[in-house]
N, C-alpha and C positions, 0 to 999 in steps of 0.2 A: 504494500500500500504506500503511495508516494501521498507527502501531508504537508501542506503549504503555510507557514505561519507568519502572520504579517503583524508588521508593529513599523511604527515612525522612527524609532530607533531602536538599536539592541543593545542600549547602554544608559542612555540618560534619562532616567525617570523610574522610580517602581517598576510602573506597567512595562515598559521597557527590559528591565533587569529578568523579569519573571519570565517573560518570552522567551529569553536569551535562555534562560537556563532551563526553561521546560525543554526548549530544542535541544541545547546539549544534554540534556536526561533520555529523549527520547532517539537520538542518535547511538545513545550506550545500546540500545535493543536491538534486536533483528527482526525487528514487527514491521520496523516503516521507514521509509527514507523520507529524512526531514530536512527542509530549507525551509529561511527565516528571510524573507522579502524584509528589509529597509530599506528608509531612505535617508538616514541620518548616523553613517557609520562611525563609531569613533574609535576602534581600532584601527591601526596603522595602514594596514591593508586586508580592508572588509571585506572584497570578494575572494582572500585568500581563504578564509576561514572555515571552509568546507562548510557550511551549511550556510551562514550568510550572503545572502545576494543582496547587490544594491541595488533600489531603482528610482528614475525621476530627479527631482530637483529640488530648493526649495522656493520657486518661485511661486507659484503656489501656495504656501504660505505666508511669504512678504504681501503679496497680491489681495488675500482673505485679509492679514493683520489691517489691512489699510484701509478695508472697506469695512471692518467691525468697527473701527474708533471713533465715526460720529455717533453711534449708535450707542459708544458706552461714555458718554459725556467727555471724549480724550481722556478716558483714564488708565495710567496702566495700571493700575491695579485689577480694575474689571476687563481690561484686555487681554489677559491670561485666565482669565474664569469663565469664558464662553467660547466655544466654537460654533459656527454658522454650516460651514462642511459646504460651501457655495462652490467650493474650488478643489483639486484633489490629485493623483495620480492616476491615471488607466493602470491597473495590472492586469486586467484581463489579457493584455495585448504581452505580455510577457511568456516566454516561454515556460519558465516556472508555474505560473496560473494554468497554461493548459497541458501542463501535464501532471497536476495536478486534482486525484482522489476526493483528498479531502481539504479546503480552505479554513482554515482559521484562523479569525479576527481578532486582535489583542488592541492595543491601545493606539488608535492608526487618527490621529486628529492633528489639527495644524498645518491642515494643507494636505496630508497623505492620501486620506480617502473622500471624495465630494458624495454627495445623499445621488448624484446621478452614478458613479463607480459602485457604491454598495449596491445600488437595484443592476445593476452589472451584474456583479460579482453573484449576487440573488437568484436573478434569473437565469444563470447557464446552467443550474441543475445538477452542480456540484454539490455533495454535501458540505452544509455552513454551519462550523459552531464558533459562537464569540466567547471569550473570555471577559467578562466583564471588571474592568480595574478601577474605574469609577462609575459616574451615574449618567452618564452623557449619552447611552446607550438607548435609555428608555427617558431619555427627561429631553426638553427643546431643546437652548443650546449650553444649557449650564454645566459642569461638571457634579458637582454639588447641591442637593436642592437646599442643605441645611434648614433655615428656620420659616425657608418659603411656603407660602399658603395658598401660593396662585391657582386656580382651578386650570388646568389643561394648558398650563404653562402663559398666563394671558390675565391683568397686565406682569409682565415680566418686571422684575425689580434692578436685572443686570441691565437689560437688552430695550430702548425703546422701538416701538412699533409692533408686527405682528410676526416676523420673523421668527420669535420663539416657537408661537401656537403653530404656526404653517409647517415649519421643521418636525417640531413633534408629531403632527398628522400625516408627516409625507414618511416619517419613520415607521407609527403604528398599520399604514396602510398597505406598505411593503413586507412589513411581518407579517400581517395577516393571509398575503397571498403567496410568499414562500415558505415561512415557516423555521427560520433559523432556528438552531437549538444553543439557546444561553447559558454559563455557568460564571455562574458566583464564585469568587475565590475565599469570599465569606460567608455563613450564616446569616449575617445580615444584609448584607446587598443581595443575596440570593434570596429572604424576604422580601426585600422592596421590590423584584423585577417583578418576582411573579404576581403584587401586589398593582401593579403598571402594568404587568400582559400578562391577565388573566388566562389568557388563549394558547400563550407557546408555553412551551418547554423549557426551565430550568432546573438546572442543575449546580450540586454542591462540591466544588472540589477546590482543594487548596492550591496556596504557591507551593513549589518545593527550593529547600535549600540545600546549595553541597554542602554535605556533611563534611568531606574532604578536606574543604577548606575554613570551613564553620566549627570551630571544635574545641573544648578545652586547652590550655594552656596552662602552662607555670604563671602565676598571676606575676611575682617579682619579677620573672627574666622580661616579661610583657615588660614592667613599669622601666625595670632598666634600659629598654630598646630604645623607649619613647621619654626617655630621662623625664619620667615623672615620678611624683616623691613616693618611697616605700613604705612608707609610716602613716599613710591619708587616707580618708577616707572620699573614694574620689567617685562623682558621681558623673556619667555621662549625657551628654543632651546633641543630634546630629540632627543635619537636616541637607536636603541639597541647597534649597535659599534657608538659614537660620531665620530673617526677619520675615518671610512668609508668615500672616497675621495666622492663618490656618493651623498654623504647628502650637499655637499656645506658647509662645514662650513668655507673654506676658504677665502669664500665669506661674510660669516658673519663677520670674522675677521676685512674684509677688511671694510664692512659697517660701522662695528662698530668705527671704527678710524676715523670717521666720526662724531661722537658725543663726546659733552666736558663729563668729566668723573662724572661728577655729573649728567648727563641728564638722566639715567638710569642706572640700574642693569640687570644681565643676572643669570636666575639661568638654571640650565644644568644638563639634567637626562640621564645615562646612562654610559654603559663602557667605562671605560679608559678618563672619563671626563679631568683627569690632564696631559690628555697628548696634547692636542687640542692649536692649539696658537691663545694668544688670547691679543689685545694690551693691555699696559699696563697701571692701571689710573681704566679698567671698575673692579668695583667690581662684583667677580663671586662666587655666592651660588650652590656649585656640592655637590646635592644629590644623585649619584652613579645609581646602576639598583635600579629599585623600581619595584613591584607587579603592578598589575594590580588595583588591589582595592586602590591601594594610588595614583595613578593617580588623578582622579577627583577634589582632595583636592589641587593637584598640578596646576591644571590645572586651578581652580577657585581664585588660590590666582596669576594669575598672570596678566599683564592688556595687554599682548601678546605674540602670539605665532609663531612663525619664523620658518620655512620651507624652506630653502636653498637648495633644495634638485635640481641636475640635471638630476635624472632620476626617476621616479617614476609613479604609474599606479594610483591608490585612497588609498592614504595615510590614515589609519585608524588612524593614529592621529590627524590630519586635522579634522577630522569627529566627534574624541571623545572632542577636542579642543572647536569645534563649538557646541558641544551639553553642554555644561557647559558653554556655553555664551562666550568664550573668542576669542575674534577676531585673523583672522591670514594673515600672511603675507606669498608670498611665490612667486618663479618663474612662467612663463608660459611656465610649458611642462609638459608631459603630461594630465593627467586626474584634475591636481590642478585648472587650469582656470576653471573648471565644478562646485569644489563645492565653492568655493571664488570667489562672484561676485564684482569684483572691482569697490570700493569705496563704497560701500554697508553695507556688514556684512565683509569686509578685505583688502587687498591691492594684487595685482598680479603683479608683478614687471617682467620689462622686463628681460629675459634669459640672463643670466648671468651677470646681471649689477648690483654689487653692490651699486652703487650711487643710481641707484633707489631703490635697498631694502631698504638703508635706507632712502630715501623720503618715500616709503611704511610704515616702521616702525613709523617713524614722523606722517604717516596719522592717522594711527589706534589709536596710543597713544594720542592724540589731539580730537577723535570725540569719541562719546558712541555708540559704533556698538554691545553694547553685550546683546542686545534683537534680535537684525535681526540675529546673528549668531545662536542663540540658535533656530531661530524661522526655519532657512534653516537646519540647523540639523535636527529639529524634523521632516520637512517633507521630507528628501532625507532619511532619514535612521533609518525609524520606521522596527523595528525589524519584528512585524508581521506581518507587509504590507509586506517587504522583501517576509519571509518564504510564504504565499501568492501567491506572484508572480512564488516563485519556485516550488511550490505544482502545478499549474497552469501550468508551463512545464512540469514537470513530467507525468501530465496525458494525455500530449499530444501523438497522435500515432509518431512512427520515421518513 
């Protein structure tokens, strides 16, 4: 079975990362030959990579960005929080697409895929399963509906005019008549779809992480790699934007002022780390964007890891966090209550309260949770159980 997976990139973003490694998990099998359609490679040489293929441009997305921004009062901030999907790549016209079993859709926005390429991609009678990494799937053109109320996407709160409602209609009309089959990477987003299309099919299946690389550590030799102090109590907080309002860090801010300044350290990975406020007293170690592969070592030298985050679906760092033992702390919304069982292997703190984040923080730092973490990792997000499960839909009839 030859099985096509498409993402906007195979690197930068969650949705992105999770593609990436479902493919290398399902290339370890002899079930199926798998290529990963990008169009935003960031290794060295993308189409080297034996499953990655590149395609298109991003013109296309320059193009969309330009024409979203009256719409979102020139802001950028609401200019990353919608797609319109006006604009896109043909893969159909690819050889990968038609030679090509079965399609699957992962996080293809920004240009990648226009609502004209998905009814493509729909109508050739290939079988379609999406992977859903946000809400943009089943919602007009938001990624997130968060605290929105709007009946059938209209008036929209991001997006003025009608472009939300018409998007959403031209999406629900399209499922109706070919019938994709969705899966949730969460419990929760896998709620809300089927709650949004009644009609199709979804499905409940995780991210998967390499174990390989995700894994226990000597906590000291970690701290000494990364000359951070061996005597501290050091709490973790990443993000790929740190001051994305979405991640909560203002919340952490606030936890944190909570604690006398010798109670702990915070070390802090990602962009724009110096920009983040943060009171004053906590000592903070900002080691900037980091790779993929120096993760683990970060993640092992710390004795927690802090998820603030107000909206999110299965946070692969939660996931790669908990597979290197380190307990984590985090809100209850979305799909986070599923893999941090409170008081167990982390702490789940009430939505939006930072008082309890940090009592949550105080809990984990106080008990040795970082055998149960490592042990709920190993069993929610074994790579080739994953690939597994999804070789097992794929051969399903649609």
């Amino acid at each position: 079975m030859k099985v096509l997976l498409v993402s906007t990139s195979e690197q930068s973003g969650g949705g992105a990362i999770a593609a990436y490694r479902l493919a290398n998990a399902l290339s370890l099998t002899n079930d199926v030959e798998v290529k990963l359609l990008v169009r935003d490679g960031k290794c060295p040489d993308v189409a080297g990579m034996g499953f990655v293929r590149p395609v298109g441009n991003k013109l296309p997305k320059f193009l969309e960005r330009l024409c979203i921004l009256p719409h979102v009062g020139f802001s950028r901030k609401r200019l990353w929080q919608v797609d319109t999907a006006r604009m896109g790549i043909d893969i159909t016209r690819t050889p990968e697409f038609r030679e090509a079993d079965v399609v699957h859709l992962h996080w293809v926005n920004q240009g990648m895929l226009s609502l004209d390429g998905i009814r493509r991609i729909l109508q050739s009678g290939k079988r379609v399963i999406w992977t859903l990494h946000d809400e943009w799937p089943y919602l007009g053109v938001c990624h997130y509906r968060g605290d929105c109320k709007a009946e059938r996407c209209y008036p929209c709160p991001l997006y003025s005019g009608h472009t939300p409602l018409t998007t959403l209609q031209r999406k629900r009309d399209m499922f109706r008549r070919w019938h994709p089959t969705f899966v949730g990477c969460s419990q929760w987003i896998t709620d809300q779809a089927r709650r949004a299309l009644p009609q199709e099919r979804v499905v409940h299946i995780n991210n998967c992480i390499p174990s390989v690389l995700f894994s226990p550590s000597d906590v000291q030799q970690a701290r000494r790699s990364l000359s951070l102090p061996p005597d501290k109590r050091l709490l973790l907080f990443c993000s790929q934007k740190v001051t994305d309002e979405r991640k909560g860090i203002s919340y952490l801010a606030e936890a944190l002022n909570l604690f006398d300044k010798d109670e702990l350290q915070l070390v802090v990975v990602g962009k724009d780390s110096e920009k983040i406020p943060l009171p004053d007293g906590i000592k903070v170690h900002r080691l900037g964007s980091v790779g993929e592969r120096d993760m683990p070592l970060i993640y092992n030298a710390a004795d927690a890891f802090v998820t603030p985050s107000l909206q999110d679906n299965l946070p692969n760092t939660i996931a790669e966090a908990m597979s290197c033992g380190t307990p984590c702390v985090g809100f209850n919304v979305g799909g986070i209550p599923e893999m941090i069982d409170h008081c167990r292997n982390g702490y789940v703190a009430r939505y939006r309260d930072a008082a309890d984040l940090a009592a949550g923080i105080r809990y984990v730092l106080s008990h040795d949770l970082r055998k149960a973490a490592h042990e709920k990792a190993k069993a929610a997000y074994d790579m080739l159980g994953i690939a597994q499960q999804y070789i097992q839909l794929y051969n399903e009839k649609s």
